[in-house]
C-alpha positions, 0 to 999 in steps of 0.5 A: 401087808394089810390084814383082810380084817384091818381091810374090812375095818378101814375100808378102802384108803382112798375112800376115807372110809375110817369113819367106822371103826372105833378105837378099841383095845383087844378083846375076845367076846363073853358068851353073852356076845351072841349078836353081830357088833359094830365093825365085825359086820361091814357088809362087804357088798356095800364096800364092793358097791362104794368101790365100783361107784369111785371107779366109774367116776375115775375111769370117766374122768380118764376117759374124756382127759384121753379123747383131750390128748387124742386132739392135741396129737392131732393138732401136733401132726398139723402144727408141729407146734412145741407148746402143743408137744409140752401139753401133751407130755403134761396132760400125760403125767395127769392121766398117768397120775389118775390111771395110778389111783384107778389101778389102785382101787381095781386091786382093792376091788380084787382083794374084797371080791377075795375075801367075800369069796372065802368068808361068811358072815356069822353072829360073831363077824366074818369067819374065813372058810378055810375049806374053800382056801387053795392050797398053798401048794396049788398057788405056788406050782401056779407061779411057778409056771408063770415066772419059771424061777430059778430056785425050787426052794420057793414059797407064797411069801417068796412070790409076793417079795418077787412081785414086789421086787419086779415092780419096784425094779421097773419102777426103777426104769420109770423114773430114769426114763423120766429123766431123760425125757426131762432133758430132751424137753429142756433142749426143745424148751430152749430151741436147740432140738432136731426131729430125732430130738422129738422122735425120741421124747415119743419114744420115751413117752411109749415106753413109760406106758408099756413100764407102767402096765408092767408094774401094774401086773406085779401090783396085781398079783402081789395083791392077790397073793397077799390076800390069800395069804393073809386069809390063809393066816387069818383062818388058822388064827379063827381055828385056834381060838374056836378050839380053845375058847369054844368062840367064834372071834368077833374080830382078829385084833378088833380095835387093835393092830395086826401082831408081829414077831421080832425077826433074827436078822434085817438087811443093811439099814439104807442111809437115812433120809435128809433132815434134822435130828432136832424139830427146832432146826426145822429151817435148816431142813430140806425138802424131801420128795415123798412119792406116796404114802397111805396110812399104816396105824395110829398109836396113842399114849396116855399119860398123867400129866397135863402135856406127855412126859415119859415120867408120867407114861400109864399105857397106851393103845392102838387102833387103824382108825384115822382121823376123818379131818384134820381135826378129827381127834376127839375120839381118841382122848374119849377112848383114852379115858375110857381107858383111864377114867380119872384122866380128866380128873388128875389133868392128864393128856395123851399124844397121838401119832399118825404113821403113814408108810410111803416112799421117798426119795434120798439124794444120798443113794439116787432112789426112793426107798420105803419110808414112814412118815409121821404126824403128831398131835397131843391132847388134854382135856382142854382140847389138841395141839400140835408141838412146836415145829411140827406140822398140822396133820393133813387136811383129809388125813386117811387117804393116800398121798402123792408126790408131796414135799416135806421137812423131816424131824429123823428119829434114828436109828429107832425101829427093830427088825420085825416080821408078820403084822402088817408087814408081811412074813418077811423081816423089815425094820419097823414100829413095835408099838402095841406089839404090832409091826407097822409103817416100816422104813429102810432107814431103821427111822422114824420121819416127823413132819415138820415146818417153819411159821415162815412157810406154813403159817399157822398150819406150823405148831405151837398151835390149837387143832381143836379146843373142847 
């Protein structure tokens, strides 16, 4: 789950809106903090207004790809031309793919209207009006009676698992109706097909567009139930540190990640993704299907020597704020010398790794399941450079990524079982780093990028991402 804070202070994922925050450790302000400072203030309007700009262009873009296919369905039913029927399943899978990201930034748009709502503005940042807030109470007897469950025993956290389930199990569908429609498309590839051969490909083409408006219901509900409960949580925290400090926070976790909570029990780890456990056998790796993932936290260790070596490990930070480019890395070798102000000066370096939470396919189970992948990079104070085998981070590295094919370096099993953070209230295996729980993984692992000079060229390590 993403902490409303950790909203305001990224932005939005596919607006590349990281560019704000910097990485600083966690701090509460002095009573000489008495002015609005750096990221505590986005303007929520300006956010609201970016958005509704992306969505507009989006929903355009939608548009004239949707009067394209209205043609060619026409051209269909006067030609009965099967080139004709292979573009529009492929113009489909285009508008399907747009329509996803639309949907994406509606929630979006749903959670900051959310929070402008039920937050103000102070000297300090924005402080959430927990008289405003419904009732936890009141949001639940809502769901009751939209879901009518089974159980009584059921809370706001069990609601946003139900919504998360609903739409992963419907996805589920999506995809096994996908596959059936890939076979029937091959038999008319190869001209073994009869009418009811194509009365069924529409068929299919149908049902994957009422499964996908369905998921896009549980999408839109889990979204606003978590938003309410993180402002829920958010404003307790607020409340607490008001009485015992006589402050007003300047920002939850500014500069740091979202704190979690060991749990007592995790479920079953899945079986672990296809890879190797050594990044030099990276060509004996296979390619693994990654559905989407979108940035989770950055973690940076700081050490004292002049590449990372655990003997010379001195600390570490955290922080939400992604590189802009592919070669953004700089401020985070600033922040660690700030940090660790003879750093330059004894020669020492840092690694950075970027965690990105997603969903990818395993061969071994049949089906996607939740899982972090990861880029690392690591710096002195002659510049930053990726490892051997490990593959350059991506080109706009704070944006959501869809249906991408990679070769894993698996660490497992490594993660803890872990709640709260930016997980959510329930247990999951996942990242510690910073006292956060982060970019969880079904597979209790941690998934590195990895590659091949063969393949990627330069983009493969050892090679300078940037030299200073």
């Amino acid at each position: 789950m993403r902490k409303w804070v950790t909203m305001l202070l990224r932005g939005l994922l596919l607006l590349s809106s990281f560019q704000s925050v910097k990485a600083e450790v966690t701090q509460t302000p002095t009573p000489s903090q008495t002015t609005c400072q750096d990221c505590s203030c986005i303007d929520v309007n300006v956010l609201l207004n970016q958005l509704a700009a992306n969505i507009t262009n989006l929903s355009l873009t939608i548009g004239q790809k949707e009067s394209k296919l209205e043609n060619l369905h026409r051209e269909w039913e006067a030609t009965k031309n099967t080139s004709i029927l292979f573009e529009i399943v492929r113009l489909k899978d285009e508008i399907r793919l747009l329509t996803n990201e639309l949907k994406y930034l509606e929630r979006q748009r749903l959670s900051l209207e959310l929070v402008q709502n039920y937050t103000v503005e102070t000297p300090y940042g924005r402080k959430v009006l927990n008289y405003k807030l419904p009732s936890e109470s009141a949001i639940v007897q809502e769901h009751i009676k939209k879901v009518h469950p089974v159980r009584t025993d059921v809370d706001l956290a069990w609601f946003i698992a139900y919504y998360r389930q609903a739409a992963e199990l419907t996805f589920t569908v999506v995809v096994q109706t996908d596959i059936k429609m890939k076979e029937l498309l091959k038999k008319v590839k190869a001209g073994n097909y009869t009418e009811e051969t194509i009365e069924e490909i529409f068929t299919l083409l149908d049902r994957r567009e009422k499964l996908w408006e369905e998921i896009y219901k549980f999408a839109e509900e889990k979204e606003k139930l978590q938003t309410l409960q993180t402002l829920k949580e958010t404003g307790r925290k607020q409340t607490l540190i008001a009485s015992t400090t006589g402050l007003e926070p300047l920002a939850i976790h500014f500069g740091g990640i979202a704190e979690g909570y060991n749990c007592g029990l995790c479920s079953e780890p899945a079986p672990a993704l296809p890879g190797v456990y050594s990044q030099y056998d990276a060509d004996q790796a296979p390619y693994v299907r990654y559905l989407y993932f979108s940035p989770a936290a950055v973690w940076v260790g700081i050490y004292e020597s002049s590449t990372p070596n655990r003997a010379t490990f001195w600390g570490d930070y955290c922080t939400y704020d992604f590189p802009d480019t592919g070669t953004d890395f700089k401020k985070y070798w600033d922040q660690a010398v700030w940090l660790h102000p003879a750093l330059p000066y004894i020669g020492g370096s840092i690694q950075i790794k970027l965690f990105y939470s997603g969903s990818a396919y395993n061969p071994e189970t049949l089906s996607y399941q939740e899982s972090n992948i990861i880029w690392q990079v690591e710096c002195n104070n002659g510049g930053c450079w990726v490892v051997t085998n490990c593959l350059k981070p991506l080109q706009d590295p704070d944006v959501t990524h869809y249906n991408g094919f990679y070769k894993l370096y698996l660490n497992t099993p490594y993660l803890v079982c872990c709640g709260g953070g930016d997980v959510g209230s329930s247990c999951k295996w996942a990242n510690r780093h910073c006292n956060g729980c982060f970019a969880p993984d079904s597979a209790r692992s941690q998934n590195f990028a990895i590659c091949t000079r063969e393949e990627y060229g330069n983009q493969c390590g050892w090679d300078w991402v940037l030299r200073w």
